[in-house]
Structures are given as structure tokens and as C-alpha cells.
Biopython code that builds the backbone (N, CA, C, O; Angstrom):
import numpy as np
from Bio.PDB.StructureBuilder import StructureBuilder

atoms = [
    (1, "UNK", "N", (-54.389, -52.828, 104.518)),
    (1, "UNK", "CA", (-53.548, -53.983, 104.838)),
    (1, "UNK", "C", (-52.804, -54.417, 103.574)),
    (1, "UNK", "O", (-53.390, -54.719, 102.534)),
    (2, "UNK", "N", (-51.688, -54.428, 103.704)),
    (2, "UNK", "CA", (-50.107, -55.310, 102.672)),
    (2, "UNK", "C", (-50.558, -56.461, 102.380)),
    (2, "UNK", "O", (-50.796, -57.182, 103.350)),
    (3, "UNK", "N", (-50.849, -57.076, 100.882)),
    (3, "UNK", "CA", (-51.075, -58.605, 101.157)),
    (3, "UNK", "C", (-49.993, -58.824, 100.141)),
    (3, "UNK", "O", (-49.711, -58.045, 99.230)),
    (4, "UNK", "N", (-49.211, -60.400, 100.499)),
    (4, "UNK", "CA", (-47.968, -60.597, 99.727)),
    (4, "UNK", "C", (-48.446, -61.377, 98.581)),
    (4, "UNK", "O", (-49.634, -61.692, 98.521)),
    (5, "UNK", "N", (-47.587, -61.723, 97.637)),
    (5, "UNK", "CA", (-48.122, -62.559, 96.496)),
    (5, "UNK", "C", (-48.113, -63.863, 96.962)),
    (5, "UNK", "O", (-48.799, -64.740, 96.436)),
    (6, "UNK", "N", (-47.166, -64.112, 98.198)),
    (6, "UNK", "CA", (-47.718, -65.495, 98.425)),
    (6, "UNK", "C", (-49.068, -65.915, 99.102)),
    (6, "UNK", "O", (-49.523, -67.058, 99.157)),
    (7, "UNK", "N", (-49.665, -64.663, 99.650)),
    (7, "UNK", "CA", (-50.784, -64.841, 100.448)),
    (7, "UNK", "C", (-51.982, -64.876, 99.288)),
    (7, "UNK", "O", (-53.091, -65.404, 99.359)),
    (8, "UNK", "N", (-51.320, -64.067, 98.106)),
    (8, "UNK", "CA", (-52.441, -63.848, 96.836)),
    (8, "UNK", "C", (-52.657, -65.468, 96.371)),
    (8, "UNK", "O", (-53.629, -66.207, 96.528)),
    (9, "UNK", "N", (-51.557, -65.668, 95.837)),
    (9, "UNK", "CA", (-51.721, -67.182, 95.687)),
    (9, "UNK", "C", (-52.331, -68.203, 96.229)),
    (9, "UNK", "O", (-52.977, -69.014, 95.566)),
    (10, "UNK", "N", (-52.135, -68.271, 97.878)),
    (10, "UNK", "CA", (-53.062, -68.987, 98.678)),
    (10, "UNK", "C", (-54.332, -69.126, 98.635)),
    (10, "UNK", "O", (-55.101, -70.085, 98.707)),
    (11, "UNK", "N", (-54.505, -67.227, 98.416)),
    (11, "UNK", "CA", (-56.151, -67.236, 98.673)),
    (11, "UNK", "C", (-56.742, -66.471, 97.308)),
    (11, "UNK", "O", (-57.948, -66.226, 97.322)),
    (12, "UNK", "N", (-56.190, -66.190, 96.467)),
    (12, "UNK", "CA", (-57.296, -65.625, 95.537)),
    (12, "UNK", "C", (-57.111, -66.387, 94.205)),
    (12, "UNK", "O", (-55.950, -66.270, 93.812)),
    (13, "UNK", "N", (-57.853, -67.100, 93.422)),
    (13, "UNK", "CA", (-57.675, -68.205, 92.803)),
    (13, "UNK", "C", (-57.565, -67.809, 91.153)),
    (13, "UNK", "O", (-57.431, -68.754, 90.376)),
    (14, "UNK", "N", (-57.618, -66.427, 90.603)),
    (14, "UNK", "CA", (-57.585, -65.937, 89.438)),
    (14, "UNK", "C", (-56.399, -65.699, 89.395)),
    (14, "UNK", "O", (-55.796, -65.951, 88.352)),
    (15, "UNK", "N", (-55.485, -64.956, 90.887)),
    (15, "UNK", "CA", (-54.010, -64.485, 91.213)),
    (15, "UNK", "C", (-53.445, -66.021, 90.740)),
    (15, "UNK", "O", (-52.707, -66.209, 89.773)),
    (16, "UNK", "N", (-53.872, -66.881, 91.488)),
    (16, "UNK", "CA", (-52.727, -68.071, 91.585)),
    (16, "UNK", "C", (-52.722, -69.000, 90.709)),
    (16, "UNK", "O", (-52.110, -70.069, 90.704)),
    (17, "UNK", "N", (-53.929, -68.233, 89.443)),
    (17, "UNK", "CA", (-54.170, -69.446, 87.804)),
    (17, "UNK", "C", (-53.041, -68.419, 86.875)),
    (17, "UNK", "O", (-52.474, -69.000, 85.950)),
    (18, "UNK", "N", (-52.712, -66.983, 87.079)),
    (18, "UNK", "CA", (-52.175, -66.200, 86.292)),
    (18, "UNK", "C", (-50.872, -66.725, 86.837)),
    (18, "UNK", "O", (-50.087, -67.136, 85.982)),
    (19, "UNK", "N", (-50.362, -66.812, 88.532)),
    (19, "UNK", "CA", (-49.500, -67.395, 88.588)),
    (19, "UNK", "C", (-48.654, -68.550, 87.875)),
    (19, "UNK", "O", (-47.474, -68.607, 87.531)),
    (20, "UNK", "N", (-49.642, -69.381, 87.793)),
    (20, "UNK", "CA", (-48.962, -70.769, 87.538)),
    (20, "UNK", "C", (-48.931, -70.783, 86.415)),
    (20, "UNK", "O", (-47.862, -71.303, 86.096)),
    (21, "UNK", "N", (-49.714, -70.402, 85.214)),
    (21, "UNK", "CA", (-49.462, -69.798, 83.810)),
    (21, "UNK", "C", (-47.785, -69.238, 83.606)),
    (21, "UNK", "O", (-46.822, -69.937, 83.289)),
    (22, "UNK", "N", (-47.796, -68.232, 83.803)),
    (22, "UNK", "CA", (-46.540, -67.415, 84.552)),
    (22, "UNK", "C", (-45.208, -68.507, 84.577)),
    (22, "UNK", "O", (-44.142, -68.472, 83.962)),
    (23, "UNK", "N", (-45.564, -69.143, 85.220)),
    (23, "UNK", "CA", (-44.451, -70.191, 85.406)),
    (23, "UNK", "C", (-44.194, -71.350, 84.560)),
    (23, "UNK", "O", (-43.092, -71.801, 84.248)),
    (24, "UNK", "N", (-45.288, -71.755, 84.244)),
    (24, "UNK", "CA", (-45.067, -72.582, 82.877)),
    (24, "UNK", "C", (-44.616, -71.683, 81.540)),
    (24, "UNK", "O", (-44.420, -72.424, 80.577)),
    (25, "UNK", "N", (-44.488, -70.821, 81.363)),
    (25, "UNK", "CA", (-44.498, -69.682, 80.263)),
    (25, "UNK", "C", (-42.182, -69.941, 80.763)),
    (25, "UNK", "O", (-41.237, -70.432, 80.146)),
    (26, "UNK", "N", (-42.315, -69.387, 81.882)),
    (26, "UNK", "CA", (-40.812, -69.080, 82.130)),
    (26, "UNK", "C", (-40.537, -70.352, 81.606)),
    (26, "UNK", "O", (-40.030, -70.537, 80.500)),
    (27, "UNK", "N", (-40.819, -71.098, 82.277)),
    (27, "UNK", "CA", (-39.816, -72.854, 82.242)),
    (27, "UNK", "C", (-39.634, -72.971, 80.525)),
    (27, "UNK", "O", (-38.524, -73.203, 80.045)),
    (28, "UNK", "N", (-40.562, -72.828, 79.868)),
    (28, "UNK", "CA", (-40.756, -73.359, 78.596)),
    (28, "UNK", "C", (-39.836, -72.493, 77.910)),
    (28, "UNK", "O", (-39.278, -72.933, 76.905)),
    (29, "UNK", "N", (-39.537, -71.026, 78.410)),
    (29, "UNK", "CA", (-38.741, -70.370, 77.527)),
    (29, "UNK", "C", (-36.884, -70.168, 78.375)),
    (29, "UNK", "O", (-35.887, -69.527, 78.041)),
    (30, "UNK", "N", (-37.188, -71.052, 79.497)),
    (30, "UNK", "CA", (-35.827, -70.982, 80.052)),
    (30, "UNK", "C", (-35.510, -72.499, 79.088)),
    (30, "UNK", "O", (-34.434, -72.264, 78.538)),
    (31, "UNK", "N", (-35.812, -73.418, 78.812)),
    (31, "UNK", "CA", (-36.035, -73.981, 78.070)),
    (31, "UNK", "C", (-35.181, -73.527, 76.210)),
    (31, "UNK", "O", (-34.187, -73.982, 75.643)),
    (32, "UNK", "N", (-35.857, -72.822, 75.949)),
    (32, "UNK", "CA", (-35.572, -72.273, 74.684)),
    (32, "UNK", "C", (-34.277, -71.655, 74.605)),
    (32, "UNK", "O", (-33.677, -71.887, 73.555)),
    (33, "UNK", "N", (-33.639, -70.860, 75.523)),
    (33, "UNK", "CA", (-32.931, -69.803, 75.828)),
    (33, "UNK", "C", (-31.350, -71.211, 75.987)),
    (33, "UNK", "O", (-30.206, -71.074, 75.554)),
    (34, "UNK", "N", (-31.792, -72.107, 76.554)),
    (34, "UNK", "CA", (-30.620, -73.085, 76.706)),
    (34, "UNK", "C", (-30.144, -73.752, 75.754)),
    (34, "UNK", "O", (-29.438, -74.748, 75.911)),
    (35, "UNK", "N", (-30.671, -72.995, 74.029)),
    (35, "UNK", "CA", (-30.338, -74.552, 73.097)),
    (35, "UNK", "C", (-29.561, -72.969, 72.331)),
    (35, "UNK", "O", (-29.613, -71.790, 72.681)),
    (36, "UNK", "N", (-28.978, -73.571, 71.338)),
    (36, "UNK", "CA", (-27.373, -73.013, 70.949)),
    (36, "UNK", "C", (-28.246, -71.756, 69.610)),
    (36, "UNK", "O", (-28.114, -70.553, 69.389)),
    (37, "UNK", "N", (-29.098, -72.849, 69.009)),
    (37, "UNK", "CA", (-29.839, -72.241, 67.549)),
    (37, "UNK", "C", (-31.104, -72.441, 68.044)),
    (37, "UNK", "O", (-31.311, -73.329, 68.870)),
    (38, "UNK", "N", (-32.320, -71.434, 67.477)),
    (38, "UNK", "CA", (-33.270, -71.599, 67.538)),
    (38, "UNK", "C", (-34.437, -72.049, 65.946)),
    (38, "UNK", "O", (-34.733, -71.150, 65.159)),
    (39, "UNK", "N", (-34.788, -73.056, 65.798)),
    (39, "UNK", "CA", (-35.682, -72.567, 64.545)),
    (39, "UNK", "C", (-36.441, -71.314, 64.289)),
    (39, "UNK", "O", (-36.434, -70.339, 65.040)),
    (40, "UNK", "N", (-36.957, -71.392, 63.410)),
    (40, "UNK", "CA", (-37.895, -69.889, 63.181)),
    (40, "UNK", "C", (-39.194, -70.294, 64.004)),
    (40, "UNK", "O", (-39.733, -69.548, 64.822)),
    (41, "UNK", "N", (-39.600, -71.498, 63.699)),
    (41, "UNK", "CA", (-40.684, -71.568, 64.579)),
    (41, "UNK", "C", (-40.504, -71.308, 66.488)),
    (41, "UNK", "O", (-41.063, -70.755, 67.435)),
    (42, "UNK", "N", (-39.645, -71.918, 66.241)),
    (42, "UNK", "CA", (-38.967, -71.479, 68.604)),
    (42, "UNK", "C", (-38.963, -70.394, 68.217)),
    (42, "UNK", "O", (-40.021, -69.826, 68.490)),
    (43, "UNK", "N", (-37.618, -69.228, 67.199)),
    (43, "UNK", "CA", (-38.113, -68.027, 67.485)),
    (43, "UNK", "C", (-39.359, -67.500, 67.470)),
    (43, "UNK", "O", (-39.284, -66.461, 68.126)),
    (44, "UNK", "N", (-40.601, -67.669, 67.029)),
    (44, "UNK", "CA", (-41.693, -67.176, 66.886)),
    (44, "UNK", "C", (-42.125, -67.491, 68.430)),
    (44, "UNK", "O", (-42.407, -66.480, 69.073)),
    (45, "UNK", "N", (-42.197, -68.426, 68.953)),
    (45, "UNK", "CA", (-42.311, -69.210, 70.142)),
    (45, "UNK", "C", (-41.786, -68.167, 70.978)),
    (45, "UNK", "O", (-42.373, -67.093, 71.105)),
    (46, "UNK", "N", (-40.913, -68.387, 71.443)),
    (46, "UNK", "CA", (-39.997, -67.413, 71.992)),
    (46, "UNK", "C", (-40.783, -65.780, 72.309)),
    (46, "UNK", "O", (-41.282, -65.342, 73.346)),
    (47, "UNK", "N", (-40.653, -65.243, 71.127)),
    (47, "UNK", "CA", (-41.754, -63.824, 71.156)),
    (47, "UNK", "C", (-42.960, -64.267, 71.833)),
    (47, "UNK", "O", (-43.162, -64.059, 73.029)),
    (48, "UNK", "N", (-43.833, -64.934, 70.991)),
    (48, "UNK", "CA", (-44.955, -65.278, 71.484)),
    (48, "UNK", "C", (-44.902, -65.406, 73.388)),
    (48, "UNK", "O", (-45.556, -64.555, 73.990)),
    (49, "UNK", "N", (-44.565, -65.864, 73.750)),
    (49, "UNK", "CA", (-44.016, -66.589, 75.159)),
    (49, "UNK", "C", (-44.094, -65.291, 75.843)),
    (49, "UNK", "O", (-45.103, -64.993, 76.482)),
    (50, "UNK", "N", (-42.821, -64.298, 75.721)),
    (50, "UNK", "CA", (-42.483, -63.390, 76.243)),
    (50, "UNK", "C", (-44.030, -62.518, 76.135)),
    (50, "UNK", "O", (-44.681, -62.405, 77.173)),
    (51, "UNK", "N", (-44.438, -62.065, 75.150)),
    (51, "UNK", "CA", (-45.572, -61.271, 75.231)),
    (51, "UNK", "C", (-46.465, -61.735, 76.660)),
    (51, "UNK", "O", (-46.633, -61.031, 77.656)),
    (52, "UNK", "N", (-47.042, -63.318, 76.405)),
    (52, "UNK", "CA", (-47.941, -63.802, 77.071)),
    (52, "UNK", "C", (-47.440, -63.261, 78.475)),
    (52, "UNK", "O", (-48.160, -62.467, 79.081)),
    (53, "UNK", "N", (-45.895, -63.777, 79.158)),
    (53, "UNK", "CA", (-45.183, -63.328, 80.027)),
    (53, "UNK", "C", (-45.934, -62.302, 80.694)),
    (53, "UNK", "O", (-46.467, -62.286, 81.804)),
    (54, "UNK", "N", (-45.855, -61.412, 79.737)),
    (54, "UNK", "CA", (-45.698, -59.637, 80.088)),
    (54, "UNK", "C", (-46.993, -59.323, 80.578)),
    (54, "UNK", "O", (-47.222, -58.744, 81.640)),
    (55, "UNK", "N", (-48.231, -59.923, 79.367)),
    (55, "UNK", "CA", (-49.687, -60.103, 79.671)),
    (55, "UNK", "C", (-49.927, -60.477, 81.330)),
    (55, "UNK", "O", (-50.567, -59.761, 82.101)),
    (56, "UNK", "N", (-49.412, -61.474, 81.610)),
    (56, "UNK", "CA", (-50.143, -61.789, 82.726)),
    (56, "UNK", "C", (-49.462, -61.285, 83.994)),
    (56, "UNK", "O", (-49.956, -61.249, 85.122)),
    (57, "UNK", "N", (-48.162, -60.878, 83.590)),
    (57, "UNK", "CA", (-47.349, -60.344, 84.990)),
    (57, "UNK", "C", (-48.406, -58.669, 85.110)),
    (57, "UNK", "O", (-48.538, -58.052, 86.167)),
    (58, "UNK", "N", (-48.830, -58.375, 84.197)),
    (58, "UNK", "CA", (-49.477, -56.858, 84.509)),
    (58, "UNK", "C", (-50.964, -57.060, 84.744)),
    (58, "UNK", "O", (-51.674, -56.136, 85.140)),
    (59, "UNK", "N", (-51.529, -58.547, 84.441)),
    (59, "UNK", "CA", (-52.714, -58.928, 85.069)),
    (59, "UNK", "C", (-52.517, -59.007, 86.400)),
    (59, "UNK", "O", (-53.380, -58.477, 87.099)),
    (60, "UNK", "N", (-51.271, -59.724, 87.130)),
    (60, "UNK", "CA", (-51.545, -60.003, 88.089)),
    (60, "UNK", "C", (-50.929, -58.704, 89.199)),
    (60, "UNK", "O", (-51.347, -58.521, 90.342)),
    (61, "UNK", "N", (-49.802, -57.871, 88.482)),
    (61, "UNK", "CA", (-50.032, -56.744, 89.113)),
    (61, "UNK", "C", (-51.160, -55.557, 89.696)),
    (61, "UNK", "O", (-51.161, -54.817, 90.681)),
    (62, "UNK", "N", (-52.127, -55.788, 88.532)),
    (62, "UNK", "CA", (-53.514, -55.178, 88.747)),
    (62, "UNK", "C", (-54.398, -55.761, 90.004)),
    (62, "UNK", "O", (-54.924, -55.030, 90.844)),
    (63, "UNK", "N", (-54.464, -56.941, 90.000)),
    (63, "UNK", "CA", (-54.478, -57.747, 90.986)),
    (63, "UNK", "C", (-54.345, -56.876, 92.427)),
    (63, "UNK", "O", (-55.067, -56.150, 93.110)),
    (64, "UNK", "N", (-52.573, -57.559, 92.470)),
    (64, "UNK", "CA", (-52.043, -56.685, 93.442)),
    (64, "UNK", "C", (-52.122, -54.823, 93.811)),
    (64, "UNK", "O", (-51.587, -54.160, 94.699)),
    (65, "UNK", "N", (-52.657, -54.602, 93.147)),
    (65, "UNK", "CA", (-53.113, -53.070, 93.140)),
    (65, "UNK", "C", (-54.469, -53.098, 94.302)),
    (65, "UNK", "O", (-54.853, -52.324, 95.178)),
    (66, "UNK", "N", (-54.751, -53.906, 93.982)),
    (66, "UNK", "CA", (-56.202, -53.475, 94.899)),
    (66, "UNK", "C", (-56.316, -54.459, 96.348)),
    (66, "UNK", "O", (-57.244, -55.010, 96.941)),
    (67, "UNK", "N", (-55.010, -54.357, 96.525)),
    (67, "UNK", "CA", (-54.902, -54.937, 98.027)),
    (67, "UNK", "C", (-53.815, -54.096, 98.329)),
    (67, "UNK", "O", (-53.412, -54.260, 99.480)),
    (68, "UNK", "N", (-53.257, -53.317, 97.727)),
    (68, "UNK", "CA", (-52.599, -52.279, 98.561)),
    (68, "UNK", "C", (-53.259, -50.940, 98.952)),
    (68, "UNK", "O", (-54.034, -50.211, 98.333)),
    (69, "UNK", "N", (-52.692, -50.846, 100.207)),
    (69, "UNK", "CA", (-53.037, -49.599, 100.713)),
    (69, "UNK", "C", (-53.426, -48.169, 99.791)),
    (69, "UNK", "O", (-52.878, -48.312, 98.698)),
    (70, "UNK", "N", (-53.814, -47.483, 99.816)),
    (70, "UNK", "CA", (-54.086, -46.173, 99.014)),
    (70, "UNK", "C", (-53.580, -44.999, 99.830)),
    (70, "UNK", "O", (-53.931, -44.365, 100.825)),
    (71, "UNK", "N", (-52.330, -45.004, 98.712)),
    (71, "UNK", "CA", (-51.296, -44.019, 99.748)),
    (71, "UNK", "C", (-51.849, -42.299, 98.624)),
    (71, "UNK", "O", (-52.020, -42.189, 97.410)),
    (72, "UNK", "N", (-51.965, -41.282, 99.725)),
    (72, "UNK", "CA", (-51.962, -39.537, 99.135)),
    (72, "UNK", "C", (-51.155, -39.197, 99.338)),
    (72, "UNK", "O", (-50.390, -39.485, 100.258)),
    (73, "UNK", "N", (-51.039, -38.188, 98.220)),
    (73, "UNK", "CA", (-49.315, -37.421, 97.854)),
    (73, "UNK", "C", (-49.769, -36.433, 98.835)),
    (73, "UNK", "O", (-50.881, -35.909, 98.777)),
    (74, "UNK", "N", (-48.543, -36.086, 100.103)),
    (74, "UNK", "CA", (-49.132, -35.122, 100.732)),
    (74, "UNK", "C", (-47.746, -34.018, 100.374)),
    (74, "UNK", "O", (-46.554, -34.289, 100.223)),
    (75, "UNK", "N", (-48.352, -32.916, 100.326)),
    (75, "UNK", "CA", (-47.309, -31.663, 99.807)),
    (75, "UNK", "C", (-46.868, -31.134, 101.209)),
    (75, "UNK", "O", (-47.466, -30.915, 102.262)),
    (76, "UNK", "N", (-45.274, -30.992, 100.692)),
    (76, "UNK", "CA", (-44.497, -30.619, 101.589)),
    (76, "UNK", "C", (-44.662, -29.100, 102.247)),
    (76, "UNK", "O", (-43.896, -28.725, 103.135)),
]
sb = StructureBuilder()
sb.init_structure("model")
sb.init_model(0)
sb.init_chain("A")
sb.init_seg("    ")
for serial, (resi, resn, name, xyz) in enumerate(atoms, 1):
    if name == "N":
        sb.init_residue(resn, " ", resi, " ")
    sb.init_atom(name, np.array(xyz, "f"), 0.0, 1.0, " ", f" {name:<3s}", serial, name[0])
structure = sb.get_structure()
């Protein structure tokens, strides 16, 4: 059975803490991305941010791995 990320969110509560992480991470750096100059410290920020980003979008892909189906390569 297909489960969507909104259904992950609903119901699995590690999915929908990486979620909301996730989203505070964007805002804060859509945030950053809107001002003209950055200090060195925002740039450091900035990196930092994006990493975390990346961290948890492939946590929660893993996630999503094990509610999808298990498809075999079948040879033609």
C-alpha cells in the first residue's frame, strides 16, 4: 500500500517532527535569501540551514521508503 506524506504526517509522529523541523529550517532561510547582504555570520547560517535541510529531507525519505511497495526488476 502507497502512503502519502500527508498521511505520514497525520499518523507517524517522527515523519511529522522531521516535517515541521523542515519547515522552520525553509522559513528561516527564505528569510535570509530576501535581505540584499548577508553577514558572515547569516552566511554561516545559511550553510548551516541548508545542510540541516538536506539531513532531514533524506531522514524523512527513508521514512517514506518503508511504506512503499517493493517493486522487482523483472527482465524483459
Amino acid at each position: 500500500m502507497l502512503i502519502s506524506r500527508d498521511q505520514l504526517v497525520a499518523s507517524h509522529e517522527e515523519f511529522r517532527r522531521l516535517a515541521q523541523e523542515h519547515t522552520q529550517y525553509e522559513k528561516r532561510l527564505n528569510l535570509l535569501t530576501e535581505k540584499r547582504y548577508l553577514t558572515d555570520d547569516e552566511k554561516l547560517e545559511e550553510v548551516r540551514l541548508k545542510k540541516l535541510k538536506l539531513r532531514l529531507k533524506d531522514q524523512m525519505e527513508s521514512i517514506e521508503r518503508q511504506f512503499r511497495p517493493v517493486q522487482h526488476n523483472q527482465v524483459a
